[in-house]
C-alpha positions as CSV (number, residue, x, y, z in Angstrom):
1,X,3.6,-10.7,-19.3
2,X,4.5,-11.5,-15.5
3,X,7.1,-13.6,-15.0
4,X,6.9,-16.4,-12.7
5,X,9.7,-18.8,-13.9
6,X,10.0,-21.3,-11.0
7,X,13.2,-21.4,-9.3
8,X,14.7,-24.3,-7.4
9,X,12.5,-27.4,-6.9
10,X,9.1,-24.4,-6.0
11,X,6.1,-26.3,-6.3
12,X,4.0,-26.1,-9.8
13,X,2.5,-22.4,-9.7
14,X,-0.9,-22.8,-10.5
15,X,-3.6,-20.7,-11.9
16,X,-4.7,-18.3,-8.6
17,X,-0.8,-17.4,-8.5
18,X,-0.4,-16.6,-11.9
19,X,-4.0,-14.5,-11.7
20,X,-2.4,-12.3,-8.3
21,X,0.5,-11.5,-9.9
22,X,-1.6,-10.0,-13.2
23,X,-3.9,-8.4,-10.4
24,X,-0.5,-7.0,-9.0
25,X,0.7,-5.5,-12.5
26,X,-2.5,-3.9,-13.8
27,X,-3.2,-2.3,-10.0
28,X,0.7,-1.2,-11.0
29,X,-0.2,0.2,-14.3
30,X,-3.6,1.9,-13.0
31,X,-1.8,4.0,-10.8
32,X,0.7,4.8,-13.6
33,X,-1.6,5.9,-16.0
34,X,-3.7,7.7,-13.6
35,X,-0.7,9.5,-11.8
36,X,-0.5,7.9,-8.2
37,X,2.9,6.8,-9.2
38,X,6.0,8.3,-9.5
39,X,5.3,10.5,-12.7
40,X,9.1,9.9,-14.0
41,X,11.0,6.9,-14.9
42,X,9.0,3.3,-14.5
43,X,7.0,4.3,-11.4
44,X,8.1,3.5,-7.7
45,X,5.5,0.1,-7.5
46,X,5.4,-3.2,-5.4
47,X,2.6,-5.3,-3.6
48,X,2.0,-8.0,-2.1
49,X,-1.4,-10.2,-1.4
50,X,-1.9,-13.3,1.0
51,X,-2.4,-16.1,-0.9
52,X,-3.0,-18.7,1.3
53,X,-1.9,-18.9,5.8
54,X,1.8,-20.0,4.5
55,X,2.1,-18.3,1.1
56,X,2.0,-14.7,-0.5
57,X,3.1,-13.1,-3.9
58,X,5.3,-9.9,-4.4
59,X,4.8,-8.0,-7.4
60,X,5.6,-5.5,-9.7
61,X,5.2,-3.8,-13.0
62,X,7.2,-6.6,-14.7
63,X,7.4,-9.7,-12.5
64,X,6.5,-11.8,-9.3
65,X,8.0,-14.3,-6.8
66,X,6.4,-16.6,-4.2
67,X,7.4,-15.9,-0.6
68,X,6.2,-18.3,1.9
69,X,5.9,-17.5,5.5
70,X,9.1,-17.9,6.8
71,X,10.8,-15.3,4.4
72,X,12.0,-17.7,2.1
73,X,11.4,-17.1,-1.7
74,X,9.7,-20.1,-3.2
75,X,9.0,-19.2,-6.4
76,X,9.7,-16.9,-9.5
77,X,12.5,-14.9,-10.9
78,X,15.9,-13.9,-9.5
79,X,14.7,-10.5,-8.3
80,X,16.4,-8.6,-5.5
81,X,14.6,-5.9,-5.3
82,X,11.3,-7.9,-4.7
83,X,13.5,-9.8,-2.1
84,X,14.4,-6.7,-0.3
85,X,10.9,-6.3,0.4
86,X,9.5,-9.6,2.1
87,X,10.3,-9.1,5.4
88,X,7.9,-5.9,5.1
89,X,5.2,-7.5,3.7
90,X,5.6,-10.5,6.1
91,X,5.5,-7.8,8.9
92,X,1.9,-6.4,7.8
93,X,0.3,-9.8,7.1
94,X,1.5,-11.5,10.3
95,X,0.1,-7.6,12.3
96,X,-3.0,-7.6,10.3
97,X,-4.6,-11.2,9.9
98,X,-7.2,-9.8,8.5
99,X,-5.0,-8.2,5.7
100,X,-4.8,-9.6,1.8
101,X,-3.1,-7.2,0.3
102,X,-0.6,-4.6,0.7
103,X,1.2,-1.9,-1.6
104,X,4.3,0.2,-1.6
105,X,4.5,3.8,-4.0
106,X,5.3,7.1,-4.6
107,X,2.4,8.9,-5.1
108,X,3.2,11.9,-5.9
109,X,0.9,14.7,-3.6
110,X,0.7,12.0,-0.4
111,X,5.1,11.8,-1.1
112,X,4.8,15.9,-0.4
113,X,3.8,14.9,3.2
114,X,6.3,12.2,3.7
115,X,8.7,14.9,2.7
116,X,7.5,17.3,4.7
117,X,7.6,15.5,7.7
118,X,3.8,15.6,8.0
119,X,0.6,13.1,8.8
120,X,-1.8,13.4,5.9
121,X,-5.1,15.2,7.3
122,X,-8.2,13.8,5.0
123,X,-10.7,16.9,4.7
124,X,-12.3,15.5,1.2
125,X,-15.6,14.0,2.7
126,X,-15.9,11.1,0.2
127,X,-12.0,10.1,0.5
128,X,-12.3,10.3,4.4
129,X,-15.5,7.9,4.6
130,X,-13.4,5.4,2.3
131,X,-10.3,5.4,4.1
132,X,-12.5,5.4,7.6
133,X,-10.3,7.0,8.9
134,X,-9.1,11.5,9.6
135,X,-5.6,11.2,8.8
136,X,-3.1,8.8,7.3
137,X,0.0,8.5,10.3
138,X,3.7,9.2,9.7
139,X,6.4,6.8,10.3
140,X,9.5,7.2,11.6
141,X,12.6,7.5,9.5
142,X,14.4,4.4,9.0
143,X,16.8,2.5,6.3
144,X,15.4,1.3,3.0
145,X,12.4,-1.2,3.5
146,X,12.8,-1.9,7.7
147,X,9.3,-3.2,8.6
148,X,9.5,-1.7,12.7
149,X,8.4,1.4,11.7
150,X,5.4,0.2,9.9
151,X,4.4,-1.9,12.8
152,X,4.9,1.3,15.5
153,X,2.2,3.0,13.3
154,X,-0.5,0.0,12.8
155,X,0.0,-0.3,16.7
156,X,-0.8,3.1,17.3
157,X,-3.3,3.8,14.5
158,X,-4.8,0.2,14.2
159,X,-7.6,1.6,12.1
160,X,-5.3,3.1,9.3
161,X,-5.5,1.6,5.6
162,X,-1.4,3.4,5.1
163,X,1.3,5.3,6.4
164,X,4.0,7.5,5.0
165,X,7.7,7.1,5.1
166,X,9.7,10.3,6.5
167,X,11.3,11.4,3.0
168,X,10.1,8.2,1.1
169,X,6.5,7.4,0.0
170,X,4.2,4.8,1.7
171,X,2.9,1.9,2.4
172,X,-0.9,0.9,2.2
173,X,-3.0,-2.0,3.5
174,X,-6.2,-3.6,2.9
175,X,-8.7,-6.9,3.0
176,X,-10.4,-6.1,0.0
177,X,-7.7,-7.3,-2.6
178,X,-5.3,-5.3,-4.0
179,X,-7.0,-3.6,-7.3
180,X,-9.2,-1.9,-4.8
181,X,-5.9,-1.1,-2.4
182,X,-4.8,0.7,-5.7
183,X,-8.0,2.7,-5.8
184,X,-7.5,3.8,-2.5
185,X,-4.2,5.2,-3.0
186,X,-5.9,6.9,-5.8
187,X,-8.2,9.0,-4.2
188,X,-6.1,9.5,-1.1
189,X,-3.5,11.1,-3.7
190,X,-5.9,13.0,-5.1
191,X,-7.8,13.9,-2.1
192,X,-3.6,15.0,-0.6
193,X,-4.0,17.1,-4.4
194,X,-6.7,18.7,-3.5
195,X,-5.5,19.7,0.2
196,X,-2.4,21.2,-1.0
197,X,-4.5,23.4,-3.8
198,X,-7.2,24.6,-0.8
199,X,-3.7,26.1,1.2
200,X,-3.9,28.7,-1.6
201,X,-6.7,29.9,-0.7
202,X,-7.3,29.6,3.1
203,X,-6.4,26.1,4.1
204,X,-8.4,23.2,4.6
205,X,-10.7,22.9,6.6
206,X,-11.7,19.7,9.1
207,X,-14.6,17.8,8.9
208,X,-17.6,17.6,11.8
209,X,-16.5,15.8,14.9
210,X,-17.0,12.3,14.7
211,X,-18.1,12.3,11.0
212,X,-15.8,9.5,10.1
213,X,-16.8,7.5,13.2
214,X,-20.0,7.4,12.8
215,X,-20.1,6.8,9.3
216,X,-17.8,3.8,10.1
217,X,-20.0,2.6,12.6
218,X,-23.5,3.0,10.2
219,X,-21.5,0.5,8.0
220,X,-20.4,-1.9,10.0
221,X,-24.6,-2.3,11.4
């Protein structure tokens, strides 16, 4: 079970924070079981989603804390590796307002590009028309959880849902909470699967010239 144990004098957790940090977990343990994490040891997994304009949970497979807006932990257990990774998530939700959820992992075909020093190209029709977007941008290298290269890329590439981390794994944002952030990362990994097994037998190949775009622009009327 999640554990929230309030620390300090936090204000009384109430049900909607206890309910995003299970959302959190079981987004964790769908990509587990279906492969999108790390496939040895517990998984490379955190998120985070907005809970309110001064508050948002970090989560993992096993626990969750409270941040509020100013970077200061308000809530939960003693967890330094959740700590480590507010000042990221405060980064995405203060660039993208219209943001409620975000997600850090190592899945394991998309982590093949990170390595490789290469922007993810989506050529799987259905995966490109629900990531809206061609490719998924590379950041720069950086140390361990800085937020600046994350914010270069949603500058540049304000339409991406992610980008990968030069010789890490990525980071992924959305408005649609984050159990259907997780299915995201889902099919981009298996649509970056999918890419790397077409390279065996010709490459793959891109999509019509303003595809995306224009089936971007059919949904939003």
């Amino acid at each position: 079970m999640t554990n929230l144990a309030t620390l300090r004098d936090a204000p009384v957790l109430d049900e909607a924070i206890i309910a995003i940090a299970a959302d959190i977990q079981n987004t964790g343990r769908a990509l587990k079981e279906k492969g999108s994490l790390s496939t040895r040891g517990p998984g490379a997994f955190n998120a985070a989603v907005r809970v309110d304009d001064s508050r948002f949970v970090i989560g993992s497979l096993k626990q969750a804390i409270l941040v509020g807006f100013d970077g200061v932990q308000i809530g939960g257990p003693d967890d330094k590796s959740l700590r480590e990774v507010i000042a990221v998530y405060k980064a995405i939700f203060e660039a993208k307002p219209d943001v409620n959820a975000a997600l850090h992992t190592h899945s394991p075909h998309l982590t093949a590009y990170a390595i490789a020093h290469r922007p993810f190209p989506i050529r799987y029709w259905s995966v490109a028309k629900r990531a809206g977007v061609n490719e998924i941008p590379l950041a720069e290298w950086a140390p361990r959880y800085s937020a600046q290269p994350i914010l270069d890329v949603i500058a540049a590439h304000p339409k991406a849902p992610a980008t990968l981390l030069k010789n890490r794994g990525l980071f992924a944002w959305g408005s649609d909470g984050v159990e259907a952030l997780g299915a995201l990362i889902h099919s981009l990994d298996e649509a970056a699967e999918i890419t790397l097994l077409s390279e065996r037998i010709g490459g793959p190949q891109p999509l019509p010239d303003g595809a995306v775009e224009a089936f971007v622009a059919s949904k939003a009327g």
